[in-house]
N, C-alpha and C positions, 0 to 999 in steps of 0.2 A: 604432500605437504611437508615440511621442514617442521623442526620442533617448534616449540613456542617461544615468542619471549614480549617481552612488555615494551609494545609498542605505545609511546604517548605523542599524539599528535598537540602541542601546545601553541594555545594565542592567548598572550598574555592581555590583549583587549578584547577578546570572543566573549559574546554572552554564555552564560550556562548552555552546553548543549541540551536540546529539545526533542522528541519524535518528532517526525514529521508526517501524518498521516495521509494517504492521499483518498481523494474523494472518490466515493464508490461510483463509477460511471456507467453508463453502456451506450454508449456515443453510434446517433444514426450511421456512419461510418459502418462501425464494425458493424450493425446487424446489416448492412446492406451487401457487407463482404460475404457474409455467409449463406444468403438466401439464394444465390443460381445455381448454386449445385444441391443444395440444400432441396428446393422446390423441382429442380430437374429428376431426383432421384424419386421422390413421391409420386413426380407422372406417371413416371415408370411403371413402378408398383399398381398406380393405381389403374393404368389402363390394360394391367396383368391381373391383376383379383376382381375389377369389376367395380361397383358402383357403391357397396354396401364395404367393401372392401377399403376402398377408398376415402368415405367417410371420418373411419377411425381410424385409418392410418396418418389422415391430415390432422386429428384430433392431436394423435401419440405424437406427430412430429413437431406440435407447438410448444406440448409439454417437454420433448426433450429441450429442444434453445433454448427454453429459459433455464433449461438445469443448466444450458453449456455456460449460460452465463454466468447466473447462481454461480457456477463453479470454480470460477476463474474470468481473468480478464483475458480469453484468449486472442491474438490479433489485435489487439486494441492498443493503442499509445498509452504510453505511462509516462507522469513526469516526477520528480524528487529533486531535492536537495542534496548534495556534499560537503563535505568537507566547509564544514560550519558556518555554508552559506555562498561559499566560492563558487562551487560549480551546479551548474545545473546538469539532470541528467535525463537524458529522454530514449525511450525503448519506443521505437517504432518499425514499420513493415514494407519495404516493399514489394510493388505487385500484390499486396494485403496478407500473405503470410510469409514473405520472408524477413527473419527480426533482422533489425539496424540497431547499434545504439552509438548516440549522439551526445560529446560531452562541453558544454560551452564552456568557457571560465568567465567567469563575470568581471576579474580583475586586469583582464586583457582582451576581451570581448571575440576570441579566437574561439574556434571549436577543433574538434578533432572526433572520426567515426569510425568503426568497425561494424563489420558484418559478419553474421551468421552465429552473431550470439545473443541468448536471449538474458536478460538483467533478471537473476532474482533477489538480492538483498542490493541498497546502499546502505552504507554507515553515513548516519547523516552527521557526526561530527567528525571523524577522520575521513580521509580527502580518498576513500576506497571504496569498490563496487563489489559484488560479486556475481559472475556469471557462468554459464553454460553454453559450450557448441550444440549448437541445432549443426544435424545432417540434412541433407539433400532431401531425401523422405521426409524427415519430419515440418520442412519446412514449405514441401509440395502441401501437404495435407493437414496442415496445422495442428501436427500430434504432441503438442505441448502438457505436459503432466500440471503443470504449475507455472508461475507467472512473477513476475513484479508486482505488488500492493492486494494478494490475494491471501486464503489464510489456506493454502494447501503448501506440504514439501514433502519432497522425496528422496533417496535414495540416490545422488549426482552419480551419471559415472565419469563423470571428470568435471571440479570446480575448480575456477581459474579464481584469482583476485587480479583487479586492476588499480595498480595505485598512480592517479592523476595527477600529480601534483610534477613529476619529474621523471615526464617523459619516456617512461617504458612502456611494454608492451604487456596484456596480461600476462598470469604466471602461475604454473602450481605449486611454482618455488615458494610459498609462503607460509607461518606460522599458522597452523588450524586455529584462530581466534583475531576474533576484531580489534581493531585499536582500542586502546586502553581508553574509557569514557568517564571522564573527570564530573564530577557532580558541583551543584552552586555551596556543597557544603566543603567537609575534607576529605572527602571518600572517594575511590574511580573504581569503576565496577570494568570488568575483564569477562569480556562473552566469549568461550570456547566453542568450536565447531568438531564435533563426529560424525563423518561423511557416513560412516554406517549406521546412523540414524535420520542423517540428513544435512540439505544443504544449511539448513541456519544453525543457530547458537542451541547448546541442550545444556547446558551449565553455565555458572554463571559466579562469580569470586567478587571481595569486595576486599579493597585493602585501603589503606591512606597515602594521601599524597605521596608521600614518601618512599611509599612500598618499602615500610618497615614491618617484620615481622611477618607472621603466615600467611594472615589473611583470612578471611572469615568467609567460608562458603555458604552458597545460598542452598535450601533445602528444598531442591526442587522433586515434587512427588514423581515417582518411575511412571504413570499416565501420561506424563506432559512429557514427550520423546524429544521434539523440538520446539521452537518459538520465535517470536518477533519481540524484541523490545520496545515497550513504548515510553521508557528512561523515567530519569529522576524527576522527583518533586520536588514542590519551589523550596520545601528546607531540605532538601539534600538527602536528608534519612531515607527514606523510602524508593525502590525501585520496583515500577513495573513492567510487569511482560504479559502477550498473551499466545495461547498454546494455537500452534498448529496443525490442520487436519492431515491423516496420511495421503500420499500423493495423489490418489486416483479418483479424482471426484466423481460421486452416486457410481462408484463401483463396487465389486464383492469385496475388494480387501479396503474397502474406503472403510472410516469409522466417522465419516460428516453424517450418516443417515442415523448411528445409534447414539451418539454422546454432544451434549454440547462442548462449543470451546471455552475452557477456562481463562478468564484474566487472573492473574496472581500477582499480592503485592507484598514485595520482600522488607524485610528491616535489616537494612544494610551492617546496624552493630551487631545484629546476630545470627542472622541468614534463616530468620522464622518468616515461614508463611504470616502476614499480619493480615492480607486482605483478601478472599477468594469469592470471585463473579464468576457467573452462568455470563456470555455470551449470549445474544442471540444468533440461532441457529440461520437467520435468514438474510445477516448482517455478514455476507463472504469475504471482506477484506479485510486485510490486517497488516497494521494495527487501526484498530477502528475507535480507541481511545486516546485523550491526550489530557493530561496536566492540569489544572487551573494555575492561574498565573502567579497567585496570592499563595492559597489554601494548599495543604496536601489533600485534593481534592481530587477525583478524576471524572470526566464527563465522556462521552459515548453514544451514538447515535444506535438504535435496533429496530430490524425493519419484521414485522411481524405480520401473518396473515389470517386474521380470524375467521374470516369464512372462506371455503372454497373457491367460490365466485366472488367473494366480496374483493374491494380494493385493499393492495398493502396498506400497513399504516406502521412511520414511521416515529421513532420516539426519543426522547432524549433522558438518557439515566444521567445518574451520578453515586457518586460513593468515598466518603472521604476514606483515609486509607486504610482504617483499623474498623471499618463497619463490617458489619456479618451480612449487611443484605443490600441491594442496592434500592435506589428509591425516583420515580419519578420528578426530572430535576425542575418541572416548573411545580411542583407540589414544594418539595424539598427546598426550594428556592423564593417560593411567592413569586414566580413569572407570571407576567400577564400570556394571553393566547401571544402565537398557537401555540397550544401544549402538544400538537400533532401535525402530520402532515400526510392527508393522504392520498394513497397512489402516485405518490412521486415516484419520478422518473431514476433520477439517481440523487442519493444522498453520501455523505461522509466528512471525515476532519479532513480540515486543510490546514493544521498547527495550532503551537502555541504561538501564545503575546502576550508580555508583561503582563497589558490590561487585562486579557481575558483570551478563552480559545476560542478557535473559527471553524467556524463548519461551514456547507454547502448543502443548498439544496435545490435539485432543478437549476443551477445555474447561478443559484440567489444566494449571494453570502450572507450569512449569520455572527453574532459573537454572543459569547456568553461572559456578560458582564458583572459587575458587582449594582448594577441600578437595573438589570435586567435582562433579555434576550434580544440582542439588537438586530435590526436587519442594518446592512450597511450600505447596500447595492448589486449589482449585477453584473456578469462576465460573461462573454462567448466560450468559455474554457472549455472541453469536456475532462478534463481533468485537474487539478492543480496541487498545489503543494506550497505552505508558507512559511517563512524564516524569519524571526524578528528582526526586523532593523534592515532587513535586505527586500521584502518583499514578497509577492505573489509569484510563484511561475506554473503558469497553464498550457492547453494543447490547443490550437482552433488548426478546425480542415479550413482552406480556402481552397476552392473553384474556380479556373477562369473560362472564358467559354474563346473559340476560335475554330481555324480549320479542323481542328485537333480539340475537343473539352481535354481539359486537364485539372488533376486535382494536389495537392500538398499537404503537408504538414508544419506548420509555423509554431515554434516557442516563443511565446507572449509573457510581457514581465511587468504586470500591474500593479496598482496600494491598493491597500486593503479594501476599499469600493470598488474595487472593478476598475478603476478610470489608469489615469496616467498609461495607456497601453504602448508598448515597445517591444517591435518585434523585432527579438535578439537572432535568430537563427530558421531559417526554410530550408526545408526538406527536400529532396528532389520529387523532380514533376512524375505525377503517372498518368498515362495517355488513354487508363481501364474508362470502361463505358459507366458516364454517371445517371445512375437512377432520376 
């Protein structure tokens, strides 16, 4: 990487940039990718130990998949936003683990694809990605460390950026730091990357418009190695971020089994810690918080397990930004039910909105309003990602049946109900045996 310098990607009519969260998924898709070798490998064993053998080795191998999931979204589509709404951006597979990513422009309706790299940051306000070459190996056997919208990173051994706006090819010709991220107040906050702590941001500056004077660094505690931003609040003062796990999920050098993940919320005039959340441990994607639209407020979904056998149950916090503890936000709020959700399938944000933030759950979108917890409607998505003023963008598998089943992947570009659907971009076909 090249030295630094202050990149400002400017629209002088762009709303305030936003995080843009993506919903926590685990789309029938991907668990279907992984069960034939998955279940081939247990015959095995199991018709090699025996009966009693077998048993618990089918027990151990359900609890591993759900850690694989828990861990990461491996093999699974992802979708995100760019460059402040322009570009849509989708990390997908074919033959089910080799990555593809696919970048649309919404302002030209063109796409453009490469292969054999896998997306782990978008900057959702400047028009830049970053990624990783997968090899041949890793992408026979889906040895993926980390992912797109997951809360693990590691150690790259070679991060590329792609900046899409004008037509080049990725590069490691570039500044170790993301574009400069202007807030709705006078302040742009400047994220640093240290490839020897990791692919994302571990520091983080604050200066004004102008980038007059030094600038006022953030005091980030040496525990938090690296991070996700989940950006500014509606007055600009505050930025948050949440810490990232080390690369190797429920492994011996992992620290997801001993420490929660911290959210941390900065005050830009002084670079003081003002606001420190416990994560839940059970909630693996990140960022898994976003903004309120109004308030310097932030909302967050955590998926908790109270009993062994019992079902998850998920929940919805909140915390304005100078609180000490966080509080359950239909308490906190006077929501009416559901104050929970449980054994959902997959939960998470899909943005802010002026009005209020959006989540997802099961398919079913949410907002969290100033009259209340709205439901607004429903999607085939199994992922999405929202951008004010621009819309929804999701993932749906389609199927068609022939001499040949064949199966795809379609980005869909819906309002905030689920409806108005337009499908911007398909995938190529794969001719794999459908379940």
């Amino acid at each position: 990487m090249t030295d630094e310098s202050d990149q400002v990607y400017a629209d002088p009519e762009a709303q305030p940039p936003v995080p843009l969260p993506l919903a926590a998924a685990k789309p029938s898709g991907a668990t279907r990718k992984k069960w034939p070798w998955v279940v081939g490998a247990i015959v095995l064993i199991a018709l090699i130990g025996g009966c009693v053998g077998a048993v618990w080795l089918l027990d151990n191998a359900g609890n591993a998949i759900d850690e694989t999931f828990n861990g990461g979204p491996f093999t699974q589509e992802v979708v995100s936003w760019s460059g402040n709404g322009r570009f849509g951006v989708v990390q997908y597979y074919r033959d089910y683990t080799y990555p593809s990513v696919t970048v649309w422009d919404r302002t030209t309706g063109e796409s453009k694809d490469i292969d054999g790299y896998r997306v782990l940051f978008v900057e959702p306000y400047a028009p830049v990605i970053w990624l990783e070459p997968v090899t041949n190996k890793q992408a026979e056997t889906a040895d993926f460390d980390d992912s797109l919208g997951d809360a693990f990173d590691h150690k790259p051994e070679r991060l590329v950026a792609w900046r899409l706006d004008d037509g080049s090819k990725p590069t490691d010709n570039v500044p170790s730091k993301w574009g400069a991220w202007p807030g709705p107040g006078a302040t742009i906050a400047y994220l640093e990357i240290n490839p020897l702590k990791g692919a994302g941001p571990s520091a983080l500056l604050f200066n004004n418009k102008e980038s007059q004077g030094e600038g006022v660094k953030a005091k980030v505690p040496d525990a938090v190695r690296t991070f996700v931003p989940v950006g500014w609040s509606a007055s600009g003062r505050y930025f948050a971020v949440e810490q990232l796990y080390t690369a190797v999920p429920y492994g011996p050098e992992s620290d997801a089994q001993d420490a929660q993940r911290r959210m941390l919320v900065f005050d830009a005039t002084t670079g003081e810690v003002a606001g420190d959340f416990a994560m839940s441990d059970g909630m693996m994607r990140a960022p898994a918080a976003v903004w309120d639209g109004i308030e310097d407020r932030l909302f967050w979904m955590a998926t908790e397990y109270p009993d062994d056998d019992g079902p998850a149950v998920t929940r919805i916090w909140t915390a304005e930004a100078t609180d000490s503890t966080a509080t359950d936000a239909f308490k906190a709020m006077g929501w009416e039910e559901p104050s929970e959700f449980r054994d959902a399938y997959d939960s998470g944000v899909l943005g802010w909105d002026p009005s209020g933030s959006l989540f997802i759950v099961d398919r079913r979108i949410w907002k969290a309003t100033a009259s209340g917890f709205v439901n607004l409607g429903m999607t085939d998505s199994m992922s999405g990602a929202w951008y004010p003023g621009v819309g929804l963008l999701g993932i749906e598998y389609v199927y068609g049946s022939g001499p040949v089943d064949e199966e795809w992947t379609e980005l869909v570009l819906y309002d905030e109900h689920g409806g108005s659907r337009e499908s911007v971009w398909r995938g190529p076909a794969s001719g794999a045996p459908i379940d």
